[in-house]
C-alpha positions in Angstrom: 148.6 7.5 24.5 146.3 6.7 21.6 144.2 3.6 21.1 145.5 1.7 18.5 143.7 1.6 15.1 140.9 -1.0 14.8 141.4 -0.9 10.9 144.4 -1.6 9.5 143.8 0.1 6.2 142.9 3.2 4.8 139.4 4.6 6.0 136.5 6.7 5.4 134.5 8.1 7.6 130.4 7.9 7.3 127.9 9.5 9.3 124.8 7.0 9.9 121.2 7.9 11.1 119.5 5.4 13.2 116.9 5.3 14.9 117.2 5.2 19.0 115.9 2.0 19.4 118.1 0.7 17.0 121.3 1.8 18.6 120.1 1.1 21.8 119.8 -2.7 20.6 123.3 -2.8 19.4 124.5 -1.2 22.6 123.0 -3.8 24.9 124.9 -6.3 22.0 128.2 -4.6 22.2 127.8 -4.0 26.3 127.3 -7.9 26.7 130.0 -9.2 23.8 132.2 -6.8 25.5 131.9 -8.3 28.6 132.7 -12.0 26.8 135.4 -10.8 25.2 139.2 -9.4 26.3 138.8 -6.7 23.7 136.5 -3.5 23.1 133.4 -4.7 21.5 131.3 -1.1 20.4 128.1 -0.2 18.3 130.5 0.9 15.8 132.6 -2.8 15.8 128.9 -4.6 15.3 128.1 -1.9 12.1 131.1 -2.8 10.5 130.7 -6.5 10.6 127.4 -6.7 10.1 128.3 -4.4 6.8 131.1 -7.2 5.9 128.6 -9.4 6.0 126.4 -7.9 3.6 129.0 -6.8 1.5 130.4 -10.7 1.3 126.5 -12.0 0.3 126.2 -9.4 -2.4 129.6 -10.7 -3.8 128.1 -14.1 -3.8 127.1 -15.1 -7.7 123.8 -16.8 -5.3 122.4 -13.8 -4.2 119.1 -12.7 -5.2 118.2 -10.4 -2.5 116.7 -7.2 -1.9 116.8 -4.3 0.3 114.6 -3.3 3.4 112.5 -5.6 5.3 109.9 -6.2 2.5 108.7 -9.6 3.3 109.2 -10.7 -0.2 105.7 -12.2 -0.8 104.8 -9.5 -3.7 102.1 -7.7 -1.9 
């Protein structure tokens, strides 16, 4: 038997380079949520929120934000 869909809509799928260190952050975050939670919690679930996110702050009319990790101070 299948596991259900985590989506309920219609999706896309999107292959993402990271680096190793950054997946292996997420996974120690999804590994330990996981273990809070009743449900699955994987590197993918924390990507996708962590996209909502964004997406939701770039809708804001407030946002005046960049991209990267530039530290914003011009130099």
């Amino acid at each position: 038997m299948p596991r259900p869909p985590k989506i309920d809509e219609p999706t896309k799928t999107y292959s993402l380079l990271l680096s190793v260190a950054m997946y292996d952050k997420l996974a120690k975050h999804a590994e330990r949520l996981h273990a809070k939670s009743i449900t699955q919690v994987s590197v993918g679930d924390l990507i996708r929120e962590g996209i909502e996110i964004y997406l939701e702050a770039l809708d804001d009319d407030d946002y005046e934000g960049g991209v990267g990790s530039s530290s914003g101070d011009g130099v």
